[in-house]
N, C-alpha and C positions, 0 to 999 in steps of 0.2 A: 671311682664313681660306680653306684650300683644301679642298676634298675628296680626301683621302689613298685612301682606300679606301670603296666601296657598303657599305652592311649586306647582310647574306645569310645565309637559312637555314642552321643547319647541318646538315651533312650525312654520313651516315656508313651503312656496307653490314654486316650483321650477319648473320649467317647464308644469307652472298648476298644478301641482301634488302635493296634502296635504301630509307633512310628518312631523311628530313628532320624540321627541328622549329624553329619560332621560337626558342628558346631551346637551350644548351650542355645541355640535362637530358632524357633520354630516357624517357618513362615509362610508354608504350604498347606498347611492343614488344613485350615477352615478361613474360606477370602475373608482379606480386609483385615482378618484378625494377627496378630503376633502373637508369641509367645517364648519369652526369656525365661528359661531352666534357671531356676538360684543357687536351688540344693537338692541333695536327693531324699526322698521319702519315700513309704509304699503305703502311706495313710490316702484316702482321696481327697484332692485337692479342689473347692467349688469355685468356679471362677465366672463371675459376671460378667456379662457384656453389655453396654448400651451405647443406643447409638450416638456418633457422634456428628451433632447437630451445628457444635460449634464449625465444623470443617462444611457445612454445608450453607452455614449462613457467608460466611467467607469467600464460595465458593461463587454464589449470588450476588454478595456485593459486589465481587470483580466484576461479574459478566454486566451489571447496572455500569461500574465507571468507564469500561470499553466501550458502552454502546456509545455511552455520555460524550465520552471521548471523539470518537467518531463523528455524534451530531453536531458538535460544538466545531471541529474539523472544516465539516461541511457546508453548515452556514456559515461562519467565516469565508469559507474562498469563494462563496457562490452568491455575498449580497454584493449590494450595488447601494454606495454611501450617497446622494441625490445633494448634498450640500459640499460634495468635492468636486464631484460629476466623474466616482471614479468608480470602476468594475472593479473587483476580485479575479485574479486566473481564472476563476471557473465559473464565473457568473456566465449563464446562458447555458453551458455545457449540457446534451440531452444525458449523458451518461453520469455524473455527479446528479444532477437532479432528481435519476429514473433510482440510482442507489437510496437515496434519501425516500424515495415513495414506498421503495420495498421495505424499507427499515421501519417504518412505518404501519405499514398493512402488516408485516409478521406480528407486531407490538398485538394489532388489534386480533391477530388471527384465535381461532377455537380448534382446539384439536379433543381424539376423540381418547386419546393416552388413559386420561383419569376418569373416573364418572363424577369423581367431587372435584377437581380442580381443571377446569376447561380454560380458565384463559389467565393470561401472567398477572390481570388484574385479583382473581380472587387469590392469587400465591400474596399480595402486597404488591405489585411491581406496576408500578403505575405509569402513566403517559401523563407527560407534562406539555401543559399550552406554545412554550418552545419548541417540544419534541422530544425534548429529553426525558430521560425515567426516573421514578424515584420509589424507594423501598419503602414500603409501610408496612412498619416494625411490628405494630401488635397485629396486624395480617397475617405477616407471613411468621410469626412466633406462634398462630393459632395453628398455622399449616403445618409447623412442625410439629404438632401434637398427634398429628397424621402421616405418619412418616411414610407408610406404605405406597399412599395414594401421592404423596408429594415428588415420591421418589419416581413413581411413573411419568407425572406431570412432566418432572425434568428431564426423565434419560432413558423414555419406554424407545425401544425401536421396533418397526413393523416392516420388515420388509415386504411386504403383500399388497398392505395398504396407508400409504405414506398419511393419511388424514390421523392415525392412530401413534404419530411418531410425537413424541415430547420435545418439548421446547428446545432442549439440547441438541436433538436432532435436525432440530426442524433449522436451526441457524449453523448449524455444521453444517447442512448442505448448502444452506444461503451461502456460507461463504467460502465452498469449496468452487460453488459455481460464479463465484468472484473471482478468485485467484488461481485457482486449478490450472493449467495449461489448456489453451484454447479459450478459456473462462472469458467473462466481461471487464476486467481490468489487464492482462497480459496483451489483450487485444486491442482494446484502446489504445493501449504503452504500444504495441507492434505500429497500429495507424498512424500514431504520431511522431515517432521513427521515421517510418517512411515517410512523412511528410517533410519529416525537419530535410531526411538525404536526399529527397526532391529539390529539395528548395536549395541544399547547398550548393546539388548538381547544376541550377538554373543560374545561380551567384556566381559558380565558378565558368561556365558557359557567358555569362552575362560580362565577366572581367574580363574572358577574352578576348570576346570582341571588342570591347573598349580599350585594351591595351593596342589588338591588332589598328584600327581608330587610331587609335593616337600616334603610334608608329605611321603610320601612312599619311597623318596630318604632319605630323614633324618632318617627312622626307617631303612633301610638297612645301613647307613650312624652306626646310633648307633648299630645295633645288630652286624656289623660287628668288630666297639671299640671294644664290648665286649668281640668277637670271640677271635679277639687279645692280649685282656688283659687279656684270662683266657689261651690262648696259649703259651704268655709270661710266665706268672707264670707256666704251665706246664714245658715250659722249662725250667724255673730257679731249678724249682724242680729236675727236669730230672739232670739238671746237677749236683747239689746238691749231689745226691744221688750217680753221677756217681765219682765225685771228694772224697765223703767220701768212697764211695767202693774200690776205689784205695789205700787212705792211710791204708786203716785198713788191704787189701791187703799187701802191702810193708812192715810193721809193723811186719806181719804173720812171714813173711819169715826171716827177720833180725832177730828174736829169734831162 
């Protein structure tokens, strides 16, 4: 065997810019973008980009079925059927209830992200008389014609001034301060914990003394048989003794 040819980075100039790469696949160069080496040339090679809308509509419809998801969740465990006479788990619950109001009032909220697109209503993303959301397609198809300002709409972040954070942001916190530790649902789940080990503590405290109870009835229960069964034989005695003292009595006398 010979060696034909060394291995060797490849190599290639993008925007003037010399870059190399162990591999034919370029992926650091310019975000979001790839780039697959095919073959080599020293001719310039023009290569378009545009954006891609499809990944973003995609990307929207999930965060519409999660909410969906969610609400549909919620009012399920939280009604009350009036023709069973029966509650949900979570009917009455102030923390299922106060989630359902936040989820709500963000739908409605205005941020200050975009100058053209201030609320999910003018992206298409609409609030339904349920509660639920739903996409309006030639809405938010006009909004992608806007890609700049849409793309604030959804994922500006403002660390200064949280009024100026996009919608993406704006529910990434919502449900960091959900779930996070410490948050409004670990700590529900902790309270209820501690309720459930309260109550087993008071069950198992509660069967104690009913067992100790019932132990102590059953040995008054037995000592009392006993009382009886040696009261019985006292009296069998007794009369025993009373029935022989009579014959031997009558006996006396008839001689």
């Amino acid at each position: 065997m010979t060696l034909a040819q060394a291995a060797a980075n490849a190599q290639a100039t993008i925007n003037g810019i010399s870059v190399t790469s162990s591999s034919n696949t370029l992926s650091s160069v310019i975000g979001g973008v790839t780039f697959n080496l095919g073959q080599t040339t020293t001719q310039p090679v023009t290569i378009n980009v545009t954006p891609n809308t499809t990944a973003i509509q995609s990307d929207v419809t999930a965060f519409v079925s999660a909410f969906n998801a969610l609400n549909t969740f919620l009012a399920t465990e939280t009604k009350y059927d009036p023709t069973t006479n029966t509650a949900a788990p979570l009917q009455g619950d102030s923390t299922a209830t106060s989630i359902q109001n936040q989820m709500h009032n963000l739908i409605s909220q205005v941020t200050g992200a975009s100058s053209t697109f201030a609320t999910l209503s003018s992206l298409g993303i609409q609030l339904q008389t349920d509660g639920s959301l739903q996409l309006n397609s030639t809405t938010f198809n006009s909004a992608l014609t806007n890609l700049p300002e849409l793309t604030k709409a959804l994922s500006n972040v403002d660390t200064t001034n949280a009024s100026n954070n996009g919608f993406g942001a704006v529910f990434s916190n919502w449900a960091d301060s959900l779930l996070n530790t410490g948050g409004t649902l670990p700590g529900k789940t902790a309270a209820i914990q501690s309720s459930i080990t309260s109550n087993q503590k008071d069950q198992d405290t509660m069967n104690t003394q009913l067992a100790a109870t019932q132990a102590r009835l059953q040995a008054q229960y037995t000592a009392l048989d006993a009382t009886m069964s040696q009261a019985n034989s006292l009296a069998a005695y007794v009369q025993q003794q009373f029935y022989a003292k009579s014959s031997f009595g009558s006996g006396s006398s008839s001689n």
